[in-house]
Each structure stands twice: as structure tokens, then as C-alpha cells.
N, C-alpha and C positions, 0 to 999 in steps of 0.2 A: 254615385254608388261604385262608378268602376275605378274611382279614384280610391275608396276607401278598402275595395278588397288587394288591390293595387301595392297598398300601403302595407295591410295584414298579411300578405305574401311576402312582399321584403325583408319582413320583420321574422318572421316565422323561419327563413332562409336564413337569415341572421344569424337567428337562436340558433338553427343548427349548426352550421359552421363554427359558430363558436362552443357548442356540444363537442363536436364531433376536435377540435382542436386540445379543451381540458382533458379529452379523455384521452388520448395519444399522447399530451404529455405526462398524465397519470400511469399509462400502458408501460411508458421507458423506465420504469422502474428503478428510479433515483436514488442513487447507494444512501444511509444516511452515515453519519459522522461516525468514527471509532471514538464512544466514549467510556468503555468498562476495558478491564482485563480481560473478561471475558470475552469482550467484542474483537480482542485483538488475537485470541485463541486460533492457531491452526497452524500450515507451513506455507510460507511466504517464497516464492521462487523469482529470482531474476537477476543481475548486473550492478559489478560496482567498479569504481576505477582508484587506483594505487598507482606507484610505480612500476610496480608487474607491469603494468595495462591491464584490461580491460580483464573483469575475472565472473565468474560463474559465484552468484552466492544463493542458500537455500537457508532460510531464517526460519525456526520454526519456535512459536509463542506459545508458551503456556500462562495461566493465571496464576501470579505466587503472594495476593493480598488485596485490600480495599482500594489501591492505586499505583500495585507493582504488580509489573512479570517478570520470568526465568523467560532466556531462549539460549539457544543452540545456533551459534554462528559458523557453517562449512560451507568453503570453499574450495572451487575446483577450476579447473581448464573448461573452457570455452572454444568453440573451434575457430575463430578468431585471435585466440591465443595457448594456443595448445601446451606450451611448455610448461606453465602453472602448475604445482603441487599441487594435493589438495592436503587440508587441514579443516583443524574444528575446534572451536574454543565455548565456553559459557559466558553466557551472560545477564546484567538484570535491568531491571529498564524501571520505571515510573513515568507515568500517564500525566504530563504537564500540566497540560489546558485541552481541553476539546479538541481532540483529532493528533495532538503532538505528542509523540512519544521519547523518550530518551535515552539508551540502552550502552550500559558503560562493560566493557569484557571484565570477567574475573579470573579464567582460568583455563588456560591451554588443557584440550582434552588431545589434540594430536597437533603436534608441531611442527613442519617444517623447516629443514635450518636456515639458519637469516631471516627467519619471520617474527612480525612484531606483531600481538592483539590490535586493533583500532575499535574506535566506537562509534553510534550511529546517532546523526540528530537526525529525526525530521517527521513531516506530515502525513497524514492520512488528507490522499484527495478524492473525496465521494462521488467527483465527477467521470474521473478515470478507472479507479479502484486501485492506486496506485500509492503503497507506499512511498514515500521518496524526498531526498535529505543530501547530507554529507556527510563524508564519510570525515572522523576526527582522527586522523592521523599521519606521520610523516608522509608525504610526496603522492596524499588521496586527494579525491574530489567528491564527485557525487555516486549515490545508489539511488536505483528503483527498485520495486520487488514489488509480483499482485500477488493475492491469497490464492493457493491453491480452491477452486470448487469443491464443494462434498456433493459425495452424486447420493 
């Protein structure tokens, strides 16, 4: 007998632990994939690298069809490199595949002189919440960028 409630105590201890494990997983609240225009909606803040160096970029997406957006690409100084103009161009993007987005510039809205538009490939990672890709143009590398919160 005292084997068998022995046995129903391990198992019961078990069950919780492993309770008590799915629900903390379920608690950390797992970003899911950017798969709409919609999903990609709002203003994206963070870092990209060029020639410049190192530059302050603020992305902000709107929805402009069944598998495109308009956004607003401006850039500014970083205190890491302060000398940076700032400027702001347009641009339109199309939703690839699940989570990739692709966003090509169309049109200087303020220019800087000697500055060139670039374009942006890259992923949505629902692990980090972090855009991030490379940047398509002369003597760039990579951007990240999260969604600003809506409070």
C-alpha cells in the first residue's frame, strides 16, 4: 500500500511540475510571425550601418494593400556618431513570405547633400521582436529596428 501511494505522489508531483512548466511557457508571451500589412503597422525605432557609420533610423509602416506597405524612412545622428544629418525618404515594401518584408525607397522627402536612398531586406524575429536585415546599398550592412509599444 505504501508503495502504491508512493507511486501516486510522484506522479501527481510530476503532473505539477510539468503544469506549472506549460504555463510559464505560455505566460512569456510568444510574439507571433508579422503576416499582414496590418501586422506590420506602426513606427519601428532603432540602428543601421552605411558609410556614415553607425546611424539612428525611425521606420514607420503603414498598410497600402492585400500584401504591400508605404513607409517613411528618417534618419538622424546617434550619439555614437553625432555628425549624421538627418533626412527622410518614402518608401513601399511587399510582404514576401511569412515574416519577410521587402521595402525599396521611391522618393526623397528631405535630402541631405551626397546622400543616396538605400533599401531594406529583411525578417521579422518573433523571438526578439526585432526587425532586422540589410541594408541594399553602397558601402551598408545591416539594420535592426523593434516596434514602438502602443500604451
Amino acid at each position: 500500500m505504501k508503495s502504491v501511494i508512493k507511486s501516486m505522489t510522484c506522479h501527481i508531483a510530476c503532473a505539477l511540475v510539468a503544469l506549472i512548466v506549460v504555463v510559464s511557457l505560455l505566460g512569456q508571451g510568444r510574439a507571433a510571425t508579422l503576416m499582414t500589412p496590418d501586422d506590420w503597422s506602426g513606427s519601428w525605432h532603432g540602428i543601421y550601418f552605411c558609410a556614415q557609420g553607425v546611424t539612428g533610423l525611425t521606420l514607420s509602416i503603414k498598410p497600402s494593400g492585400l500584401r504591400n506597405v508605404s513607409a517613411t524612412f528618417s534618419f538622424y545622428a546617434v550619439p555614437r556618431n553625432p555628425s549624421v544629418p538627418s533626412g527622410e525618404f518614402a518608401m513601399v515594401g511587399r510582404l514576401e513570405h511569412r515574416g519577410h518584408l521587402d521595402l525599396r525607397a521611391t522618393a526623397w522627402r528631405t535630402q541631405p547633400p551626397n546622400y543616396l536612398t538605400v533599401d531594406l531586406e529583411g525578417d521579422y524575429d518573433p523571438m526578439s521582436g526585432e526587425y532586422r536585415g540589410h541594408v541594399r546599398g553602397p558601402g551598408c550592412g545591416l539594420f535592426h529596428l523593434r516596434r514602438d509599444l502602443v500604451s
